[in-house]
C-alpha positions as CSV (number, residue, x, y, z in Angstrom):
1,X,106.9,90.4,90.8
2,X,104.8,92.9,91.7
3,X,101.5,92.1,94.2
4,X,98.7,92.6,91.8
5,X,95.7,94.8,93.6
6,X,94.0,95.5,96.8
7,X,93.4,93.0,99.0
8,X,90.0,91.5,101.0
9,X,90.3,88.1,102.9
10,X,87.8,86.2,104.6
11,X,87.1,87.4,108.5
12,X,88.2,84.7,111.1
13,X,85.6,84.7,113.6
14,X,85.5,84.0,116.8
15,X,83.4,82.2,119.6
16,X,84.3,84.0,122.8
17,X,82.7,83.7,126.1
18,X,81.8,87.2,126.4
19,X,81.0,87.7,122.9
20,X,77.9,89.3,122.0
21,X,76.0,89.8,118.6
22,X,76.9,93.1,117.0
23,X,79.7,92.1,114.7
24,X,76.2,90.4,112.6
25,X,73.9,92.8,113.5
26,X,75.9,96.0,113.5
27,X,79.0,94.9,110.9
28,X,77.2,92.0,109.1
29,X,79.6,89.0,109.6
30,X,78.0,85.8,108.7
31,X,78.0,83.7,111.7
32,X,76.0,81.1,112.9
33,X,78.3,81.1,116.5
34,X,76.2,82.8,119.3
35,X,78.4,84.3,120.8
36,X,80.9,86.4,118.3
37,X,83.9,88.1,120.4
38,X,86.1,88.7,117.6
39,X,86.3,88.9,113.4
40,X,90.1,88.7,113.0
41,X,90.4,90.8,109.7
42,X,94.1,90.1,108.8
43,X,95.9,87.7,110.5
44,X,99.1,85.5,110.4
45,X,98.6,84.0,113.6
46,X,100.3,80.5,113.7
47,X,96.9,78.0,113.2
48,X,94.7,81.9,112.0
49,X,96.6,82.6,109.1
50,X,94.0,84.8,106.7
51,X,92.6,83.4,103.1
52,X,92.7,86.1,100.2
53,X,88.7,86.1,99.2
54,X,89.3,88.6,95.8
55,X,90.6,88.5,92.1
56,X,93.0,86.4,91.0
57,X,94.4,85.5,94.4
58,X,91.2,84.1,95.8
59,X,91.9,81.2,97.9
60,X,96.0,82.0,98.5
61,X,97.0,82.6,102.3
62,X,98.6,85.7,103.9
63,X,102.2,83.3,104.5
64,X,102.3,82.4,100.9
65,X,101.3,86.0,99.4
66,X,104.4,87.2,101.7
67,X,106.9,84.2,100.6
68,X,105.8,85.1,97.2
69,X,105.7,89.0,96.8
70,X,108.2,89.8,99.7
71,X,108.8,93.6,99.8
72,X,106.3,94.3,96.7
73,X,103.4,93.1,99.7
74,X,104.5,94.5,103.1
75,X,107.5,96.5,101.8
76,X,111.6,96.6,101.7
77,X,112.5,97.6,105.1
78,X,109.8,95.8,106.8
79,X,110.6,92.3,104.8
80,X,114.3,92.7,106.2
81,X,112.7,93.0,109.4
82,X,110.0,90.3,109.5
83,X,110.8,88.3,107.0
84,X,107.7,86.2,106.0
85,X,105.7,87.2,109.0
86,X,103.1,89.8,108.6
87,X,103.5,92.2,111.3
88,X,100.2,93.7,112.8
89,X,96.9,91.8,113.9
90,X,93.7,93.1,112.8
91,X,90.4,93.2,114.5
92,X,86.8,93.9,115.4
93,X,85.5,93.0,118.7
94,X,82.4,93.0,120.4
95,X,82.2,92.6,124.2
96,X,78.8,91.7,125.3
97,X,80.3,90.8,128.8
98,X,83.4,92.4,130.5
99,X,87.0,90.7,128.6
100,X,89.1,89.5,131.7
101,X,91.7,91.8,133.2
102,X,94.5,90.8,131.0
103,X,98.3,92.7,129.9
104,X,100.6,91.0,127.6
105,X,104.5,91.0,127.6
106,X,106.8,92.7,125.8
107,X,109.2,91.8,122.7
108,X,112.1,90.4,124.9
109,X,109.9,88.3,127.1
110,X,107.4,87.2,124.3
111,X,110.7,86.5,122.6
112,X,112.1,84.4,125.6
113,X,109.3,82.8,126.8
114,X,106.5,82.2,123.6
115,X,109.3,82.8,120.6
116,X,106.8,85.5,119.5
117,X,106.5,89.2,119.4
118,X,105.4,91.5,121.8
119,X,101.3,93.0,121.9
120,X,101.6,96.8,121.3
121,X,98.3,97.7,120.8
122,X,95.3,100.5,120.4
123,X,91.5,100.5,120.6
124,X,89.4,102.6,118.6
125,X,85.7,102.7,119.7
126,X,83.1,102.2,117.3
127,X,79.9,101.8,118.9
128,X,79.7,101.6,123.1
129,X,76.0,101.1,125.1
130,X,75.2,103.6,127.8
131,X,78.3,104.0,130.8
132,X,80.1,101.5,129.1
133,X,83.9,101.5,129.9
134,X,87.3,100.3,129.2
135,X,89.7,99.2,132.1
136,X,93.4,100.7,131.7
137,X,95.8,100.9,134.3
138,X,95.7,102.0,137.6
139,X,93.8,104.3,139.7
140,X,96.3,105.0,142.4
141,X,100.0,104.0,143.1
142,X,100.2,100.6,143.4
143,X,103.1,98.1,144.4
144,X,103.4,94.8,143.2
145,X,102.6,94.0,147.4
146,X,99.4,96.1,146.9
147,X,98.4,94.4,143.4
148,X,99.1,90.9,145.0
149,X,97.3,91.6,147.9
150,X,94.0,93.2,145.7
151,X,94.4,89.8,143.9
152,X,94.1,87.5,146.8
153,X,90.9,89.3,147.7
154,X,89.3,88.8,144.6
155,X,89.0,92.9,145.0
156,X,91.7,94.0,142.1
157,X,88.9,96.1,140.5
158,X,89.0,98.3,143.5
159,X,92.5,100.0,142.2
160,X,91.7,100.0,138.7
161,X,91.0,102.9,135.9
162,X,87.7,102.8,134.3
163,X,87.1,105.0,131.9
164,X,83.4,106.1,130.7
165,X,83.7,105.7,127.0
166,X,81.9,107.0,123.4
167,X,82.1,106.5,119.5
168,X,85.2,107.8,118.2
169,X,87.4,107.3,121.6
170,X,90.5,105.9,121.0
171,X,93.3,104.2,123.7
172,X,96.9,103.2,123.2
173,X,97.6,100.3,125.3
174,X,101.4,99.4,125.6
175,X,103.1,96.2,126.9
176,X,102.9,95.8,130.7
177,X,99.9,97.6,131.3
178,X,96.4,96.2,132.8
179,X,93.6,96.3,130.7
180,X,90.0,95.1,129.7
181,X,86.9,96.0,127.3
182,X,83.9,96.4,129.2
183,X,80.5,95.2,128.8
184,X,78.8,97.1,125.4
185,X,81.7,98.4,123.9
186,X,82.5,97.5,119.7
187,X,85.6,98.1,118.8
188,X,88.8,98.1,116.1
189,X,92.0,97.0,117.7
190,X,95.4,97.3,115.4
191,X,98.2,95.4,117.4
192,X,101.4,93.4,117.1
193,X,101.3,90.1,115.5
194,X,100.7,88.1,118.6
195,X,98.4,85.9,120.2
196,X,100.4,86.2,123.5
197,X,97.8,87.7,126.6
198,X,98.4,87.3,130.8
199,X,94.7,86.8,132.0
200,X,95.2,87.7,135.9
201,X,91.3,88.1,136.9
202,X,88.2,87.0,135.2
203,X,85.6,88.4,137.2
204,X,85.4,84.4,139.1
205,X,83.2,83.5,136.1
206,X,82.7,80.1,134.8
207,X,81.7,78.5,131.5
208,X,78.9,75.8,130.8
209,X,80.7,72.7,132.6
210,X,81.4,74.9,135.7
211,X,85.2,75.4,134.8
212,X,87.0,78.7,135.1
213,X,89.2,79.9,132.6
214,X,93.0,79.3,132.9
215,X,95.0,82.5,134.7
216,X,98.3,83.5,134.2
217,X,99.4,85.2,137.3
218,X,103.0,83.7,137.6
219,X,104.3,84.7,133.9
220,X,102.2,88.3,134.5
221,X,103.5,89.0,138.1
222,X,107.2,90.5,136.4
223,X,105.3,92.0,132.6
224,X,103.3,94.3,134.5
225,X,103.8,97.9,134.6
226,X,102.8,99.5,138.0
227,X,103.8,103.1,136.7
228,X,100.7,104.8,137.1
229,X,100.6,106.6,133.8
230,X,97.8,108.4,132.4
231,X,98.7,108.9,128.5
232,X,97.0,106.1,126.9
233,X,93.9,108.3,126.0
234,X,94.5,109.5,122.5
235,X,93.6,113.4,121.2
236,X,93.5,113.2,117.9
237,X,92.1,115.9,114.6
238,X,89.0,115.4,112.9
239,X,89.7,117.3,110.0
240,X,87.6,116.3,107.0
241,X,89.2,114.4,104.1
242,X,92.9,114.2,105.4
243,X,95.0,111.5,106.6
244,X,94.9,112.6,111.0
245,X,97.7,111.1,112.8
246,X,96.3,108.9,115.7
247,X,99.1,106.9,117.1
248,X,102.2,106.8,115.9
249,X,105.0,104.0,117.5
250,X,107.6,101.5,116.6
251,X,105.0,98.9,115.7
252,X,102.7,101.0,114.0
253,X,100.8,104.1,112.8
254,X,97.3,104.6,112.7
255,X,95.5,107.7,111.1
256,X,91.5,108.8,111.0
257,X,90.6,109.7,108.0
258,X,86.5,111.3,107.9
259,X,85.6,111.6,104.3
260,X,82.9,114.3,102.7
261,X,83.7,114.2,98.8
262,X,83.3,112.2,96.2
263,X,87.4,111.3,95.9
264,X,90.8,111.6,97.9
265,X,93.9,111.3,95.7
266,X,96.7,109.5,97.7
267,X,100.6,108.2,97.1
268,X,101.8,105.6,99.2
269,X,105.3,106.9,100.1
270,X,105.6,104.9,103.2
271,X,107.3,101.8,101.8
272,X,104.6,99.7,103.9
273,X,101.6,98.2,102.9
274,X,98.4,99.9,104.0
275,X,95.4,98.9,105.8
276,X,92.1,100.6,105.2
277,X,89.7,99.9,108.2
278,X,86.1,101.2,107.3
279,X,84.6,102.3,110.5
280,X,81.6,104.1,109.3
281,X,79.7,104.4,105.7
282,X,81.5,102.8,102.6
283,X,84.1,103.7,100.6
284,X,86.2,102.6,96.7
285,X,89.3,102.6,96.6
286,X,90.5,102.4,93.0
287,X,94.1,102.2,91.2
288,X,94.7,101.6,87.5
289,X,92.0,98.9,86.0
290,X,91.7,97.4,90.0
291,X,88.5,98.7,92.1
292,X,87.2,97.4,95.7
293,X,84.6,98.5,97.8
294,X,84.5,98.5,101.9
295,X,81.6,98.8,103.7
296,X,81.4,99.5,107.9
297,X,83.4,96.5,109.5
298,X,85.1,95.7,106.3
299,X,89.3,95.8,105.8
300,X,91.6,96.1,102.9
301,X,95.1,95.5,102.1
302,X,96.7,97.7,99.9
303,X,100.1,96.1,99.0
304,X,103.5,98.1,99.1
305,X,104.1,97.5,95.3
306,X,100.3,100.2,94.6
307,X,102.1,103.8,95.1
308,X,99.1,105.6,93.7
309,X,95.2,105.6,93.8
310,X,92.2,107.5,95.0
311,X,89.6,106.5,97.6
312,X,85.6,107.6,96.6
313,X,83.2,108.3,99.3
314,X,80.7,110.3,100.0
315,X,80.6,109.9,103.8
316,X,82.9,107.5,105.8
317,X,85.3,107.1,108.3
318,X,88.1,105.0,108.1
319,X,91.2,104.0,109.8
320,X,94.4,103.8,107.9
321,X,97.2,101.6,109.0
322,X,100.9,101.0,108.0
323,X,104.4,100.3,109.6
């Protein structure tokens, strides 16, 4: 039983703290929450599990679609290795205040601790106000004496990387490894399937009944990577109206994909689904009788079962995702 056509489903928004307004004003989500952090696109989160809001599967959620159409949805090799979990999380977020300084664990300690997967992830900027940064890693050598030290003090910004960022910037963030979205930055993040995140420092802020958010500087003291590596900025080609490999791990890949004619012909020969993440303009992606139209801040689905179809823009940019 082959899955049918490309796939929308409703956002899954979300009230954060820091959360700002741009994912209405800048990527239209329909919102009446004041303070939007995060429109999860396509989700299997235990509790956040996505709704199909298209066609003839309108209403049906991410779980059933992948207990129903196996392989045909997310592909062979990835069902025998998920099963019915979909594998990647995907998001826009907006940061109107800093994110705390967070890191999340890897597979085996996920596995042992929060029987869940690990957070591989990436960030690719889409809009970010004046000296607006992201935190990653370190900016000097650091032991975990050092970091525990820095911690006490409430000073641990003081050894931390922060990056000046831009449109178009893009980060690989791996397990173990200190991070945060500053103040002003909008953002795409493709990661693992996992709601799994060590907050060690959150900037001593509090919310409206005086309460500070929970920390988790026990389970984070032994996930954190104190290698201070400096390859998690990403170079990547900008050639017009190809697929331009981004990142490229065990989890994922993610290519950019700026568009200046009318059509792209493509074949699916990954045996993965696909996600198309539109991060500028609009674009059609059509196959057979089936077409659907993204706009900025819009995502689509194109199951493992579609091999062939073309994509129609004039101008866009887009992200395209598979495993």
């Amino acid at each position: 039983m082959k899955t049918p056509y490309p796939i929308r489903f409703e956002p899954i928004l979300k009230d954060k703290i820091w959360g700002g307004q741009k994912l209405k004003t800048l990527l239209n989500k329909s919102s009446d929450l004041s303070n939007i952090g995060e429109s999860w696109e396509i989700s299997d989160v235990d509790g956040d599990t996505s709704i199909v809001k298209n066609g003839s599967l309108e209403g049906r959620n991410l779980k059933s679609l992948l207990e129903t159409y196996k392989g045909d949805l997310i592909g062979d090799k990835n069902y025998e290795t998920f099963g019915n979990k979909f594998p990647l999380l995907i998001k826009f977020i907006d940061a109107k205040e800093h994110l705390s300084i967070q890191l999340h664990p890897n597979d085996d300690l996920a596995a042992k601790r929060h029987n869940s997967f690990g957070k591989t992830e990436m960030w690719y900027v889409m809009q970010a106000d004046e000296n607006s940064n992201l935190i990653v890693g370190f900016n000097q050598k650091v032991t975990s004496e050092t970091y525990l030290r820095h911690l006490e003090d409430k000073t641990l910004p003081k050894i931390l990387n922060f990056d000046t960022v831009k449109s178009g910037d893009t980060y690989f963030i791996e397990v173990g490894r200190l991070h945060a979205i500053g103040a002003g930055v909008m953002l795409a993040e493709i990661q693992q399937t996992s709601d799994i995140t060590y907050r060690v420092y959150d900037w001593d802020r509090v919310d409206d009944d005086g309460n500070e958010r929970e920390l988790h500087n026990d389970l984070a003291i032994d996930a954190i990577d104190f290698e201070m590596k400096d390859d998690f900025r990403i170079a990547y080609s900008k050639a017009e109206n190809v697929s331009n490999k981004m990142v490229s791990c065990p989890y994922f890949t993610t290519n950019y994909i700026p568009m200046d004619k009318e059509t792209l012909k493509k074949e699916n020969v990954f045996d993965s689904f696909i996600i198309y993440m539109c991060v500028e303009g609009e674009m059609t992606l059509k196959t057979g009788v089936f077409s659907e139209t993204i706009k900025k801040g819009e995502t689509l689905l194109l199951p493992a079962s579609i091999k062939s179809f073309e994509i129609t823009a004039k101008k866009a940019q887009l992200l395209e995702v598979y495993v």
